[in-house]
C-alpha distance (Angstrom), angle and dihedral (degrees) to the residues before:
residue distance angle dihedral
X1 . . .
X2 3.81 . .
X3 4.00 119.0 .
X4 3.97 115.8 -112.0
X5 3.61 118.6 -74.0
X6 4.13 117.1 -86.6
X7 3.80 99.6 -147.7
X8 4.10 106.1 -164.9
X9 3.91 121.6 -128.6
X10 3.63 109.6 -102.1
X11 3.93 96.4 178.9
X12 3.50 152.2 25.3
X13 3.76 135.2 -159.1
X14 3.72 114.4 -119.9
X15 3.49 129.1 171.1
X16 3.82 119.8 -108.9
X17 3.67 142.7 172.0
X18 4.14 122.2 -170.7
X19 4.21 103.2 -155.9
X20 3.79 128.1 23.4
X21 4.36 111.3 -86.7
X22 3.63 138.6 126.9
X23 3.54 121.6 -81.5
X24 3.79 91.8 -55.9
X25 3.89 94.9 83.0
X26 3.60 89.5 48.9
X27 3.85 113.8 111.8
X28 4.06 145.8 154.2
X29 3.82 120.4 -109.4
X30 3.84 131.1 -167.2
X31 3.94 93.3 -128.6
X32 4.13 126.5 -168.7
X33 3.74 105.5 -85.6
X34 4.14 101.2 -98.2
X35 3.58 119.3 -119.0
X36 3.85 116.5 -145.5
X37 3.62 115.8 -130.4
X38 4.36 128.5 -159.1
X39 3.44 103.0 -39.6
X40 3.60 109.2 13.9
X41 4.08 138.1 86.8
X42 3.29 129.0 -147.6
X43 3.77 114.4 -126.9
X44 3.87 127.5 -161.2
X45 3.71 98.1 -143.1
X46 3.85 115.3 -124.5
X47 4.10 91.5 175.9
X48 3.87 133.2 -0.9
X49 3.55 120.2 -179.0
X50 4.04 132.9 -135.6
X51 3.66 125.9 -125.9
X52 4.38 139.3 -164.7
X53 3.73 77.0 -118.7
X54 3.30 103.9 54.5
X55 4.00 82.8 55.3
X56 3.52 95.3 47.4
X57 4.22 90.6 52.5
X58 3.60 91.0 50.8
X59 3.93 95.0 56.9
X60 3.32 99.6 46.0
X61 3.58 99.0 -115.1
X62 4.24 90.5 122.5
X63 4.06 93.9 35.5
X64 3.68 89.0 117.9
X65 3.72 89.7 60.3
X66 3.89 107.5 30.6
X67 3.84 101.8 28.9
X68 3.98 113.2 -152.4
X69 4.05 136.5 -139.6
X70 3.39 122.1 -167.4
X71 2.57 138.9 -73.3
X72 3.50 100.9 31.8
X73 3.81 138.4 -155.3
X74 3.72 117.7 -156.3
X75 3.54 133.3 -148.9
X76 3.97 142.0 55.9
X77 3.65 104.9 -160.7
X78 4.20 125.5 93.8
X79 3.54 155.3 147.6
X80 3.78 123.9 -174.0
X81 3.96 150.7 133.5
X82 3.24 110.9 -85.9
X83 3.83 114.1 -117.0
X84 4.09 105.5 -175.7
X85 3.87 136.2 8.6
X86 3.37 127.1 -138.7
X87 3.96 129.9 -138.4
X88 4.00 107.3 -69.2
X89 4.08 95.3 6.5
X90 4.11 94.4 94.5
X91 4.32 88.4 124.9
X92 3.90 69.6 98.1
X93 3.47 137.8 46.3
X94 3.75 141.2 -163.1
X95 4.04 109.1 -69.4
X96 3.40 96.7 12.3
X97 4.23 112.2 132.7
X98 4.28 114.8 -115.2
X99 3.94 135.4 179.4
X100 3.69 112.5 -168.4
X101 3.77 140.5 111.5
X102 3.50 150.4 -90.9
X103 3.54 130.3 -127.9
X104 3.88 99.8 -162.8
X105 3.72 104.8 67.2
X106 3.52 92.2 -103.5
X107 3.87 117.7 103.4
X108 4.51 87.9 109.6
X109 4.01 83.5 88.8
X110 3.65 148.9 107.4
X111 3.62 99.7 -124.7
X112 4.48 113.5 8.6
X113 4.02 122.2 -175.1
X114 3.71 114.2 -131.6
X115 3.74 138.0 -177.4
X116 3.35 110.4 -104.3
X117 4.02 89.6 -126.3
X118 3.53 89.1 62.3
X119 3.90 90.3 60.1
X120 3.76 137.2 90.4
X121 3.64 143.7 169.5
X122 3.79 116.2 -81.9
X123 4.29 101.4 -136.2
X124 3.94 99.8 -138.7
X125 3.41 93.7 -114.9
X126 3.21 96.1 71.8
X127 3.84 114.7 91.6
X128 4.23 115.0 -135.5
X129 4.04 89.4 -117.3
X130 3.86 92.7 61.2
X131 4.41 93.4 35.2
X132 3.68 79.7 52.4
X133 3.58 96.7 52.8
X134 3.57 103.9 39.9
X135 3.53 114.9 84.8
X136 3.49 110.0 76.4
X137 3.72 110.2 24.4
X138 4.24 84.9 43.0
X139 3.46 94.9 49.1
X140 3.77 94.0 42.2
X141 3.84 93.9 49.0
X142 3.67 90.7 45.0
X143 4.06 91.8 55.7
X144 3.92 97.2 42.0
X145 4.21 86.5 43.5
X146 4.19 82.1 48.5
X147 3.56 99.2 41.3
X148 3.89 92.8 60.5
X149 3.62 92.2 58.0
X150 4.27 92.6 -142.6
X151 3.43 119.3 -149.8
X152 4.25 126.1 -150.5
X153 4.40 95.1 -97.8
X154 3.83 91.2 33.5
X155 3.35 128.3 121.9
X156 3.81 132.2 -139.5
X157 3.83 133.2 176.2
X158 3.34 116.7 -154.8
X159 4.22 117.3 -168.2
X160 4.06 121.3 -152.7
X161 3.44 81.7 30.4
X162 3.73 107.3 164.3
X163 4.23 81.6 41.3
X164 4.31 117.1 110.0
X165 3.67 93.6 -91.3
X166 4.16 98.3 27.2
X167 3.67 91.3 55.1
X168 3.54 99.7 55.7
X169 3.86 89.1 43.2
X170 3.81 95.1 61.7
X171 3.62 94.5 48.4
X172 3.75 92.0 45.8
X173 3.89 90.8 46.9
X174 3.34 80.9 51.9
X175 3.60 102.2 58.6
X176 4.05 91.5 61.8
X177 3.75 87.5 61.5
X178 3.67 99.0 -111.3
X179 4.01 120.2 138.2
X180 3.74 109.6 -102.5
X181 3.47 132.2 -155.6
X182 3.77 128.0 -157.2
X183 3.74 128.4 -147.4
X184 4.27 113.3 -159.6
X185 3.53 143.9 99.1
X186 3.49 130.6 -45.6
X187 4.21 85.0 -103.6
X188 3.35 91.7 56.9
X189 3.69 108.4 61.1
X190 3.08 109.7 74.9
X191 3.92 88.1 59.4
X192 3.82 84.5 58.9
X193 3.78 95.7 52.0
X194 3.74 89.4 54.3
X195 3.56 79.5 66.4
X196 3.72 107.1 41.8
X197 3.60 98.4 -99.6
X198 3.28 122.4 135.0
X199 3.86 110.4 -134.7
X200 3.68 129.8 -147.4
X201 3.85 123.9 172.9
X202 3.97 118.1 -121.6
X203 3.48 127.4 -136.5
X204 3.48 130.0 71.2
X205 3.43 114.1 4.0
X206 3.91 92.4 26.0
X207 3.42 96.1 133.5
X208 3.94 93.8 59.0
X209 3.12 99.4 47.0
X210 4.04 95.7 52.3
X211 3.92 90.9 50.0
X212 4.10 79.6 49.3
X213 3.72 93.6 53.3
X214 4.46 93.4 41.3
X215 3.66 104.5 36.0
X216 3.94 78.8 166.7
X217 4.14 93.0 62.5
X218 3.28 125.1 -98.2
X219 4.50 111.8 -91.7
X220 3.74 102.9 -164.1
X221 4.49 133.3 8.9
X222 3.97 115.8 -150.6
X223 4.07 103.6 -156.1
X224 3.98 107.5 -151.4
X225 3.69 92.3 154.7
X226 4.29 113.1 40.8
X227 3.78 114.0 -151.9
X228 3.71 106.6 103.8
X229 3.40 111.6 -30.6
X230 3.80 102.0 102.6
X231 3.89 81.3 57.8
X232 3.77 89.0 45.9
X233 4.06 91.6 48.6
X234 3.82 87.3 55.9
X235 3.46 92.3 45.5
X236 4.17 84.9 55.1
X237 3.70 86.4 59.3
X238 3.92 95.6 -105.0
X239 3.43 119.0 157.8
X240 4.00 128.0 -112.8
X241 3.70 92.5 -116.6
X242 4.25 92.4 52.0
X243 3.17 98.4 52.1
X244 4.11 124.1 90.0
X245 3.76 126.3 171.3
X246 3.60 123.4 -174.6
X247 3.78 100.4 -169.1
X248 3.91 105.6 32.3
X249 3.55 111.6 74.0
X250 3.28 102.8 155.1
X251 3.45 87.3 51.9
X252 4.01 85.2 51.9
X253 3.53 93.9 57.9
X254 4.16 104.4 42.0
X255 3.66 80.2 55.9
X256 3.54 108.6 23.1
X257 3.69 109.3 -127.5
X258 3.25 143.9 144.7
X259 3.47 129.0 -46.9
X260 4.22 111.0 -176.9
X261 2.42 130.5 -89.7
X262 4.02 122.1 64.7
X263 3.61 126.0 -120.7
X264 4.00 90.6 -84.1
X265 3.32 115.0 27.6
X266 3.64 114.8 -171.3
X267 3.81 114.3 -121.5
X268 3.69 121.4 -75.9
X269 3.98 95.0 -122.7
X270 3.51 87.4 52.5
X271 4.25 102.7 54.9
X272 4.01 81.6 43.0
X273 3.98 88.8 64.6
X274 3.56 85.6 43.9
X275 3.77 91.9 46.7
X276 3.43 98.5 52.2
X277 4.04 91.8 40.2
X278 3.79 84.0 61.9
X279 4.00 90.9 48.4
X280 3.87 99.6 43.5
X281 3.61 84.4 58.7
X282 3.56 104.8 44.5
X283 4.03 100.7 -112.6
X284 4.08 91.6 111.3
X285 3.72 128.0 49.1
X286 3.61 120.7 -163.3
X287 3.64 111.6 -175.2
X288 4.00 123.0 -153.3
X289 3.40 126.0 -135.6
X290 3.09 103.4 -164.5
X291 3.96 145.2 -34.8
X292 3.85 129.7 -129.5
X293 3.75 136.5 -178.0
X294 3.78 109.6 -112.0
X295 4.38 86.3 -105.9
X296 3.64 88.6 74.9
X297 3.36 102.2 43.3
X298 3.58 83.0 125.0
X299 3.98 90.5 63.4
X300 3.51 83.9 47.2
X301 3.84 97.6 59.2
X302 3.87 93.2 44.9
X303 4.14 92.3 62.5
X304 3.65 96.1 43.0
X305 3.96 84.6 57.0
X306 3.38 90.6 58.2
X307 3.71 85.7 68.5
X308 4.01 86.2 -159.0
X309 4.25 85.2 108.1
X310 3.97 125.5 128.9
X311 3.71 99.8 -140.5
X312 3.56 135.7 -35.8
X313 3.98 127.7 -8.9
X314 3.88 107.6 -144.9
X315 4.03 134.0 -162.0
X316 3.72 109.2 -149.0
X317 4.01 111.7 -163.1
C-alpha cells in the first residue's frame, strides 16, 4: 500500500503594501513560493521582527534614501529553519536553525530567500521571538556601543533606553565597564537597575538630573530616540566625536556627529553570532514586547509607533 500523499507548498503569505501610507495600506498576500538561487537559502520564517524604520520606509519619509517598487515587502529581520539550499550555500543544510537578515525588504513572510552570508546558526538557547528580533536593533547597538570606543571610568548616556535598540546598548556599554546611564520612564527603571544601569527619567528637567547622576561629566551620548538629545549631549559638554545618534540625522549633520556605525564595521552575520553567543549564555537580555501573528502586522506597527515599548515587537509567521 502506497504512503500518504506529500502535497508541495506552492505559496506563502507575505506581507505587502502597493503605495506609501500608515499602517492602513498594510496587508497579507498569498505570494509564489520563492525559489533560492546560487548563494541563497530559503528560510521558513519562525519570527521576524518590526522596526521605526521599517515604518519610516513605508511612508515615504526615507524615499530619497531607500527608493521603493511596488509592491513592496517589508522587513529585514529573521530567524527560521531552513527549508531549501541553493547552488554554492551548502555551509547549511535542510532543517538546520538560522538568524540572519534580509536585504530585500522581505523578512514579514512565510517562506524569505537569503544569502547564505547573511546567515548564522541560531544557539538553542535562544528563543525564536528574540532570533527574530535581533538583527537590526543588535547590530545597531553593537556599532553605536563600538563606535564610541568606551573606556573602564567612562561614562555614557544612552536615551530610549529600555527601547529595542536602547536596551541592548546599555547592557553592551555596560560590558566594557563604563558607567551607564539610562534615559526612560519612571516604569522602566527598575528593569535597568537589574542591569547596572543607572536610570534617570527624561523630560523636563533632564539635563539636571544627568549632571546629578555624573558629577564627573558625562564622556560619550548614544541617541536611540532623536528629538533633542544630540542638542542636549552638547549642552552636557560632550564632544562632536562622542556623540552617536541613530535616529537624528538632521541633528547629525547641523552638528556633525556620529552616525553608527564606525569606520569598519564588522559584518552583520558576524555581530549576530556574537549576539546570540552572548544570549545562549545568559550575558545579554533582550526583552520582547510583544509577539503577533504575521495577520496583524498592522496591530503590530501601530504599538511600535507609540514608541512607549520595552524591547522588541515581533511577527511570528
Amino acid at each position: 500500500m502506497s504512503g500518504p500523499t506529500i502535497t508541495p507548498v506552492t505559496g506563502a503569505k507575505a506581507v505587502r503594501y502597493d503605495e506609501f501610507g500608515g499602517i492602513e495600506v498594510l496587508r497579507v498576500d498569498e505570494v509564489d513560493r520563492p525559489v533560492p538561487a546560487g548563494g541563497q537559502v530559503l528560510v521558513r520564517v519562525k519570527a521576524a521582527g518590526i522596526n521605526p524604520g521599517e515604518a519610516a520606509i513605508r511612508t515615504g519619509a526615507m524615499a530619497a534614501i531607500f527608493p521603493s517598487t511596488f509592491p513592496s515587502g517589508q522587513g529585514s529581520d529573521l530567524a527560521g529553519v531552513v527549508a531549501e539550499v541553493g547552488a554554492g550555500a551548502d555551509r547549511f543544510s535542510v532543517g538546520d536553525e538560522v538568524i540572519g537578515f534580509s536585504e530585500k525588504r522581505a523578512s514579514q513572510a512565510e517562506l524569505v530567500l537569503v544569502d547564505v552570508d547573511n546567515l548564522t546558526p541560531k544557539p538553542d538557547g535562544v528563543p525564536w521571538e528574540v532570533a527574530g528580533g535581533l538583527y537590526v536593533a543588535g547590530v545597531t547597538a553593537w556599532r553605536a556601543v563600538d563606535s564610541m570606543r568606551l573606556d573602564s571610568g567612562e561614562t555614557v548616556v544612552v536615551s530610549a533606553a529600555a527601547g529595542g535598540v536602547g536596551s541592548l546598548a546599555v547592557q553592551l556599554a555596560r560590558r566594557t565597564g563604563a558607567t551607564v546611564i539610562g534615559l526612560a520612564s519612571q516604569h522602566n527603571h527598575e528593569w535597568l537597575r537589574r542591569h547596572g544601569v543607572i536610570p534617570v527619567a527624561y523630560g523636563d528637567g533632564v539635563e539636571d538630573r544627568i549632571r546629578a547622576a555624573a558629577p564627573g561629566g558625562v564622556d560619550a551620548f548614544i541617541d536611540t530616540h532623536g528629538g533633542g538629545y544630540v542638542e542636549l549631549a552638547l549642552a552636557l559638554g560632550v564632544a562632536v566625536g562622542r556623540i552617536d545618534t541613530i535616529a537624528d540625522f538632521a541633528a547629525a549633520a547641523k552638528y556633525g556627529v556620529r552616525t553608527e556605525p564606525g569606520p569598519n564595521p564588522r559584518p552583520g552575520a558576524e555581530v549576530l553570532a556574537e549576539l546570540a553567543a552572548l544570549i545562549a549564555d545568559g550575558h545579554l537580555e533582550v526583552p520582547i514586547a510583544n509577539a503577533y501573528p504575521l495577520t496583524q502586522v498592522r496591530q503590530a506597527y501601530a504599538e511600535l509607533e507609540r514608541r512607549h515599548t520595552h524591547g522588541k515587537i515581533v511577527l511570528r509567521p
